[in-house]
C-alpha positions as CSV (number, residue, x, y, z in Angstrom):
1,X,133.6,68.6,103.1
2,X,131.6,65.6,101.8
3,X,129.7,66.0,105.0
4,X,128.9,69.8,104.6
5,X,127.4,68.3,101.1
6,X,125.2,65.8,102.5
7,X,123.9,68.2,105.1
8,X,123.4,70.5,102.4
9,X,121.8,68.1,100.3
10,X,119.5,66.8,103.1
11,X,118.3,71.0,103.7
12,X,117.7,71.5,100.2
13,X,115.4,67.8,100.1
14,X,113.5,68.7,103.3
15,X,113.2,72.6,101.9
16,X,112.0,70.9,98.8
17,X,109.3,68.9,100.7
18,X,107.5,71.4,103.2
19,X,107.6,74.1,100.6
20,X,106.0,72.0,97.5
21,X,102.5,73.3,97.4
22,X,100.8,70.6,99.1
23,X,97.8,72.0,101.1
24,X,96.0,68.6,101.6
25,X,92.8,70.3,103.2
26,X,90.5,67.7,102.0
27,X,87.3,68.4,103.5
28,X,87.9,71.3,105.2
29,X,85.8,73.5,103.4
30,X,84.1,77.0,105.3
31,X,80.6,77.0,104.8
32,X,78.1,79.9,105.6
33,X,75.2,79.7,107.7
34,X,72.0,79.1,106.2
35,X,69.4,80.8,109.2
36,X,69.5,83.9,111.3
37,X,70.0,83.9,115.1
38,X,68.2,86.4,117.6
39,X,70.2,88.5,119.2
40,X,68.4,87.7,122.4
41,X,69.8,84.2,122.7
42,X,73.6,85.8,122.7
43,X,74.6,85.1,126.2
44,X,75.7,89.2,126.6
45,X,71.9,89.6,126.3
46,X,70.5,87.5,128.3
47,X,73.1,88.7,131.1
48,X,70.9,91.8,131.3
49,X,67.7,90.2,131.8
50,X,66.9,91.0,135.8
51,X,65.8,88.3,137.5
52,X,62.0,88.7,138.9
53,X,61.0,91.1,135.8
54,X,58.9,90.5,133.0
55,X,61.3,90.1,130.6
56,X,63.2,87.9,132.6
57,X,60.4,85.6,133.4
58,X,59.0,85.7,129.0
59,X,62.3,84.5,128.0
60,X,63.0,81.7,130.8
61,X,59.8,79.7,130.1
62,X,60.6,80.2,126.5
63,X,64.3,78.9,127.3
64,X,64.6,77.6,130.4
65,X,67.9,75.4,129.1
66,X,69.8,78.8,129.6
67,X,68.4,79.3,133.1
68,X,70.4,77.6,135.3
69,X,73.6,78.7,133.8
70,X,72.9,81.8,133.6
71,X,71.7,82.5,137.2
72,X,74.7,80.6,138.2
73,X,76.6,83.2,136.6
74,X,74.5,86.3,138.3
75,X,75.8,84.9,141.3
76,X,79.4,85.8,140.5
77,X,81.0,88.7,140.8
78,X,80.7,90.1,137.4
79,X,82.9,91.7,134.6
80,X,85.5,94.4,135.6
81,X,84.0,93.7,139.4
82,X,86.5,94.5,142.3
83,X,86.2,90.9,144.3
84,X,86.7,89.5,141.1
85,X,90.1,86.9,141.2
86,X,92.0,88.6,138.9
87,X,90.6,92.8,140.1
88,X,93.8,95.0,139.5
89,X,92.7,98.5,139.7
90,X,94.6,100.0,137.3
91,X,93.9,97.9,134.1
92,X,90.1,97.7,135.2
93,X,89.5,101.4,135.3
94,X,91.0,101.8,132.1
95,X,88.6,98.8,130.6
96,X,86.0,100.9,132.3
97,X,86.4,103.9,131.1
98,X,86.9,102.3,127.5
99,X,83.5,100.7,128.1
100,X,81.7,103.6,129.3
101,X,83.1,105.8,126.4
102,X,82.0,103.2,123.6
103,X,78.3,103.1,125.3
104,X,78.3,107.2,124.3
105,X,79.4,106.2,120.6
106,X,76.4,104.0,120.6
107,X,74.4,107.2,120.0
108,X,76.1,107.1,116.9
109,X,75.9,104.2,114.9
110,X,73.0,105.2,112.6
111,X,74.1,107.5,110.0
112,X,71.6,108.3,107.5
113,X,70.7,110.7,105.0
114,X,68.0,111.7,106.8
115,X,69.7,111.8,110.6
116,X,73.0,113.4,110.4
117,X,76.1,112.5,112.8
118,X,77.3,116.3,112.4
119,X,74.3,118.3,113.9
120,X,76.4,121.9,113.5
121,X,77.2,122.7,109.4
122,X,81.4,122.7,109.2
123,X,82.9,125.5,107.8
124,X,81.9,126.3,104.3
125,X,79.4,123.6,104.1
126,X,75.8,125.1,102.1
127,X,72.8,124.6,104.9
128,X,70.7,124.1,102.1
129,X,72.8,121.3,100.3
130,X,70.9,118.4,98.9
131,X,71.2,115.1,100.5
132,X,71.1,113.5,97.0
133,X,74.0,110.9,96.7
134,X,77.0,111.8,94.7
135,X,78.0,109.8,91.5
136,X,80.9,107.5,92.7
137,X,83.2,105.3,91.5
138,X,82.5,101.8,93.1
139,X,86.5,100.8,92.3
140,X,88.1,103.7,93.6
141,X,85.6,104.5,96.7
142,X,86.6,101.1,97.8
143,X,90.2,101.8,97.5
144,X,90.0,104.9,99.1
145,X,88.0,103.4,102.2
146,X,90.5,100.4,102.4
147,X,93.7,102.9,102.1
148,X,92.1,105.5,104.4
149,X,90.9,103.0,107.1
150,X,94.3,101.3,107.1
151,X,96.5,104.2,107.4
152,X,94.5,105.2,110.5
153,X,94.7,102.2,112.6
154,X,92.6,99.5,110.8
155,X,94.7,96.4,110.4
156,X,92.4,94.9,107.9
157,X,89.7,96.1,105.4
158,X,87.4,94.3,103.5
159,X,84.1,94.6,101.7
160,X,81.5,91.9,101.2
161,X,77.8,92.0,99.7
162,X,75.7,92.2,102.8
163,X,73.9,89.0,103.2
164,X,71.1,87.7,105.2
165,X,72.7,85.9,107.4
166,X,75.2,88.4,108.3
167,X,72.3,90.1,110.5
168,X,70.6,89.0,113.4
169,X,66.5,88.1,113.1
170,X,65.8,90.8,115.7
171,X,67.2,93.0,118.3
172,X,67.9,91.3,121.8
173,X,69.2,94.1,123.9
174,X,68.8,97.9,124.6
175,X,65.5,100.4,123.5
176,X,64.9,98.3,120.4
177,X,64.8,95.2,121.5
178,X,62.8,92.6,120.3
179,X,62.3,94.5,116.9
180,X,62.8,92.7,113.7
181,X,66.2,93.6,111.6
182,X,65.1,94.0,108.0
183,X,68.5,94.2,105.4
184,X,68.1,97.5,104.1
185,X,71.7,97.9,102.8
186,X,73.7,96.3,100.0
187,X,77.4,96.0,101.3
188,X,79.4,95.7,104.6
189,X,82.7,96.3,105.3
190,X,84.6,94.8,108.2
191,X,87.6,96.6,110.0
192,X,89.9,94.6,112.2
193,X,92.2,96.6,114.9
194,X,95.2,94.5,116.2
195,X,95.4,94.1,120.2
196,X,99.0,93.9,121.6
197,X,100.7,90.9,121.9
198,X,102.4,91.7,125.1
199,X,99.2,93.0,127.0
200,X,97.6,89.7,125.5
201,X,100.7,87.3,126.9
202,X,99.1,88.5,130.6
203,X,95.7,86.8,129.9
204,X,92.8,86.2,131.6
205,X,95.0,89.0,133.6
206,X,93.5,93.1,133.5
207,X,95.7,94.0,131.1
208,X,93.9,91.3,128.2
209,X,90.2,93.1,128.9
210,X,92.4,96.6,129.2
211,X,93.9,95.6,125.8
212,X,90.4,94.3,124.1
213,X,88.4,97.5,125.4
214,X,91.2,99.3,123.8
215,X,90.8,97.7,120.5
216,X,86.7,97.7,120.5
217,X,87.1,101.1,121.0
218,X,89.5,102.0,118.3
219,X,87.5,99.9,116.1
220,X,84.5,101.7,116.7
221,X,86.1,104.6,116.3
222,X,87.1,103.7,112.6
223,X,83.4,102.3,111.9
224,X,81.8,106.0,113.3
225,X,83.3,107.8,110.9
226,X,83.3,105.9,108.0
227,X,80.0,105.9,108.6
228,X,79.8,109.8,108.7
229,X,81.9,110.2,105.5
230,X,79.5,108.0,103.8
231,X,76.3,110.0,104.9
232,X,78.9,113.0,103.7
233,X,78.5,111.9,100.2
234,X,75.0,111.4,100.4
235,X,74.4,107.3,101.1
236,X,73.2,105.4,104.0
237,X,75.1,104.2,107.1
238,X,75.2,102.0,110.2
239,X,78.3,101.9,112.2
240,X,78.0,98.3,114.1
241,X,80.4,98.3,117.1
242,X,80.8,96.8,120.5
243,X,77.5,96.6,122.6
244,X,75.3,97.7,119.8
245,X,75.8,95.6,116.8
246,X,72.7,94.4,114.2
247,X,75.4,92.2,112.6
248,X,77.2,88.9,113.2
249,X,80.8,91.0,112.7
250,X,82.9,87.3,112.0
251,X,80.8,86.3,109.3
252,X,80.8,89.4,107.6
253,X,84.3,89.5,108.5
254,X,84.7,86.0,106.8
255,X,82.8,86.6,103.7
256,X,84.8,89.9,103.3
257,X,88.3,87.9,103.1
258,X,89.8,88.6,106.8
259,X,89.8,85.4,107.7
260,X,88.1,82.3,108.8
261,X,86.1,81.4,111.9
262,X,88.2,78.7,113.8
263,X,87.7,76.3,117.0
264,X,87.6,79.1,119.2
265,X,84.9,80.6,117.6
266,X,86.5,84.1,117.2
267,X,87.8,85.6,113.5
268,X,91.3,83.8,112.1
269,X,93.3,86.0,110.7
270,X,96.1,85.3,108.4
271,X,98.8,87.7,109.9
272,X,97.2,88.0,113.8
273,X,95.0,85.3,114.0
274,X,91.8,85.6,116.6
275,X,94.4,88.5,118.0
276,X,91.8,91.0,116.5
277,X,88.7,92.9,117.3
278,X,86.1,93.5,114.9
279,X,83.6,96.2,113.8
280,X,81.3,96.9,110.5
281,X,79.8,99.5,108.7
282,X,76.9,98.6,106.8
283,X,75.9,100.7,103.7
284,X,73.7,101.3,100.4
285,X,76.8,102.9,98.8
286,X,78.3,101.1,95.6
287,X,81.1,99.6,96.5
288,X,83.2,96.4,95.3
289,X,83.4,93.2,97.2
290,X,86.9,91.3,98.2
291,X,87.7,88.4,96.3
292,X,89.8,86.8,98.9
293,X,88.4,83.2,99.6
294,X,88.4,81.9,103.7
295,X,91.3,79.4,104.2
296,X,90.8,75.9,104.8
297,X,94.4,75.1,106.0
298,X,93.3,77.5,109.2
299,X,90.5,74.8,109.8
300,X,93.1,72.0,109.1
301,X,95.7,73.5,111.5
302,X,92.7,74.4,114.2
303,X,91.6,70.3,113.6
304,X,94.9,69.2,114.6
305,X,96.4,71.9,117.1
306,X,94.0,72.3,120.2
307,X,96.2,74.0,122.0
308,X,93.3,76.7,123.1
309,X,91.0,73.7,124.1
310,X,93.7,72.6,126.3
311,X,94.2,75.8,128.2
312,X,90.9,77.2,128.3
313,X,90.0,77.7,132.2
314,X,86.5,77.6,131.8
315,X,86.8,74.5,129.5
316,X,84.5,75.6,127.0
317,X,86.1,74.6,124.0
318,X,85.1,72.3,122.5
319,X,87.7,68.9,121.4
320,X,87.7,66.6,118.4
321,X,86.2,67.3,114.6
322,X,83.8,70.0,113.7
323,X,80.3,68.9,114.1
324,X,77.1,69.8,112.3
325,X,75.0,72.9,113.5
326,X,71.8,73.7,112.0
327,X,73.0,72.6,108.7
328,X,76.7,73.8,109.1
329,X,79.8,72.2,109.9
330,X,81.6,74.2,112.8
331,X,83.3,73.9,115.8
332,X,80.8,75.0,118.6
333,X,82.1,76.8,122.1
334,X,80.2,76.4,124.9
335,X,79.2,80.4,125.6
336,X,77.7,79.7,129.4
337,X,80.8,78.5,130.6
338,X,83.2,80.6,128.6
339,X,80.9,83.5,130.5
340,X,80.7,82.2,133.7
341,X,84.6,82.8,133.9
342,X,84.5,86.0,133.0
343,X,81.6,86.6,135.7
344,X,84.1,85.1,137.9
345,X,87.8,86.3,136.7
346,X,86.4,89.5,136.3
347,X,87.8,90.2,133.1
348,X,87.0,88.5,129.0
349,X,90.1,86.3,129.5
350,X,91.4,86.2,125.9
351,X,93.8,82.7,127.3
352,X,92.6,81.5,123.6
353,X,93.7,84.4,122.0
354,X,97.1,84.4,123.7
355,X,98.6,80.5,123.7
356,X,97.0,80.6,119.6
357,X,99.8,79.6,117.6
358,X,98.7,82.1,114.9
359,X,98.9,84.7,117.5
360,X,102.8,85.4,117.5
361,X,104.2,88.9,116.7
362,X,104.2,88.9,112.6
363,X,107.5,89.0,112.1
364,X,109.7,87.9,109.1
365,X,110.1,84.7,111.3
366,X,106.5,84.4,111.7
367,X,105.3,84.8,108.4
368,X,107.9,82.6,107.1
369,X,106.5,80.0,109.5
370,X,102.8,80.7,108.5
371,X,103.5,80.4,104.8
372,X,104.7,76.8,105.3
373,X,101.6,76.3,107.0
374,X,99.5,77.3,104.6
375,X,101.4,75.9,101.7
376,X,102.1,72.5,102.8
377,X,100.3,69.6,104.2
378,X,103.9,68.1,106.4
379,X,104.7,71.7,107.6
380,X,101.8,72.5,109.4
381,X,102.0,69.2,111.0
382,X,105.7,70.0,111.8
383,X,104.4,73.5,113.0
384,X,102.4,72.5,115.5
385,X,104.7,70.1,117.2
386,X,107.7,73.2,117.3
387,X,105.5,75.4,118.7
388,X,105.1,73.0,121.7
389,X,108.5,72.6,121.9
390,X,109.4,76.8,121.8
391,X,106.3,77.8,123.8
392,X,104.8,74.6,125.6
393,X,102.0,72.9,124.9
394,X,100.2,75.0,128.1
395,X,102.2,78.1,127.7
396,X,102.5,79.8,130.7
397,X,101.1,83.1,132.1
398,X,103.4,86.1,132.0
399,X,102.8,89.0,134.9
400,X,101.0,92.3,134.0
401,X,103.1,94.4,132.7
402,X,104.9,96.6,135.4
403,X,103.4,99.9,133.9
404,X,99.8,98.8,134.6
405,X,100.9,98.7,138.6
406,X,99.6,101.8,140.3
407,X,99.3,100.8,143.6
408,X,101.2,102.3,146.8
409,X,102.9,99.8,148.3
410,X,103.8,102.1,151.7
């Protein structure tokens, strides 16, 4: 009995410890950029730049650091390519056809009061009804957007004050580019859709790009028509989703309250971590900002984990402290090689995503484990180390899922 006390006794200490609210961040502070970028130096855009053209011969003597790496990757197979090494014909025709679907919604993304998304009046609706924007409550519209976003497949909602930074200095791909992005708008709000854990455990397998088309193309579905209900009351709109984006969608996602942008380089959430994809409306419509702050244990527990730079195939994480980047301490991944893999695996590999500790299913378990980490200085060190221990340090790569396999084997 004296035994079951000290045992007891020795829970209730150790409960006392990791639980006290000791977050013992230090200097782990997020801080926001302080210039633009261009679009055109985003390693998706250069991709499309065809060797031998005009284009591609402006920009190379401009930058010729990025030439070599990129042609290396134009050698390569290429996304969602069949002799890439990980080709399964199932999962890339659905990534495919997910792709192809989202460059038709591109046609969409500009919603103003002067171009409408609905080009046929809906029933009842006066042809001859003013475009004049209806008196709102800032509050409650933001409530409502949150609520309604959320209860149709949004993980996350948040609003932020649009900010310079947020946008890119100019367009670097498609009809526009090379045009100037002037901030017309006064708010953004970021939506975050949750891809599966299980098709992520396959990663860089087809069901991880299967799974992330999937969730770029729910989340642009969410960001279109927000956009239309906001032209429907009379305001100005810009859906920004995958392939045609005028904004930076993790910063705005950070300055919204969704999370922080950790070593990977993707969006930390609190509940899914970087297991998230991202898309933004953009709007002159009152609305009222989150208040949520970014985290800094995320960048503590990122600092001290590197599990992702560990497994990263391409290697293009980056180890060790955050360094300074044009004025801003980050942690900085390198985007050629990260893309190079993906020219040669065939798919956007997500191995990051998957072996990220803040990844797991949110369960009661889970969030139990995530509040220590965030409460406590000795249990996120502690947190780390178990997660080794219950997953492995390079946790291995589970097989597609056997309902992705359509192939005859007669």
């Amino acid at each position: 009995m004296n035994l079951l006390y000290i045992i007891l006794i020795i829970i209730g200490i150790m409960g006392l410890v990791l639980f006290f609210p000791w977050k013992g961040t230090g200097s782990f502070k997020y801080t926001s950029p302080t210039i633009r970028f261009h679009e055109a130096d985003h390693v998706l855009s250069r991709r499309l730049l065809k060797p031998g053209s005009s284009n591609y011969d402006a920009y190379y003597s401009i930058h010729p650091e990025f030439q070599k790496a990129d042609d290396r990757s134009r050698q390569a197979p290429g996304l969602l390519d069949r002799l890439a090494y990980h080709y399964d014909p199932g999962t890339f025709a659905a990534a495919r056809s997910n792709f192809e679907i989202i460059g038709f919604m591109g046609q969409l993304t500009h919603a103003t009061t002067s171009h409408s998304i609905t080009t046929v009046p809906l029933p009842d609706q006066s042809t001859t009804d003013t475009d004049a924007p209806r008196r709102i409550h800032p509050e409650k519209t933001s409530r409502f957007i949150t609520g309604w976003l959320k209860n149709t497949g949004a993980h996350s909602v948040g609003i932020t004050t649009l900010r310079d930074y947020h946008l890119y200095s100019h367009k670097g791909r498609g009809p526009r580019s090379g045009e100037p992005i002037v901030k017309t708008d006064e708010y953004a709000v970021a939506i975050t859709t949750e891809m599966d854990h299980q098709m992520m455990q396959s990663a860089p397998e087809g069901s991880s790009v299967m799974e992330s088309s999937e969730q770029y193309l729910r989340s642009g579905v969410l960001a279109l028509k927000l956009a239309a209900w906001i032209k429907e009351l009379g305001y100005n709109a810009t859906a920004h989703i995958d392939g045609d984006y005028e904004v930076i969608c993790p910063l705005v996602a950070t300055d919204a309250g969704l999370g922080v942008i950790g070593r990977m380089g993707l969006l930390m959430t609190p509940d899914l971590g970087p297991r998230v994809r991202i898309s933004v409306v953009t709007t002159n419509m009152p609305l009222i900002a989150s208040e949520q702050q970014p985290d800094p244990t995320v960048l503590h527990f990122c600092h001290h984990c590197e599990k992702c730079v560990q497994t990263c195939p391409a290697g293009a994480i980056p180890a060790g402290p955050r360094k300074e980047i044009a004025g801003v301490e980050r942690w900085q991944v390198n985007a050629e090689s990260c893309y190079h893999y993906w020219t040669v695996s065939g798919t956007d590999c997500g191995r990051c995503i998957s072996v990220c500790p803040y990844s797991h299913p949110d369960t009661l378990f889970h969030r139990f484990i995530r509040f220590g980490i965030k409460n406590n200085l000795v249990f996120r060190y502690l947190a780390i180390k178990l997660d080794d221990v219950f997953y492995g340090r390079k946790p291995r790569i589970r097989p597609l899922p056997a309902w992705t396999d359509i192939m005859n084997d007669q």
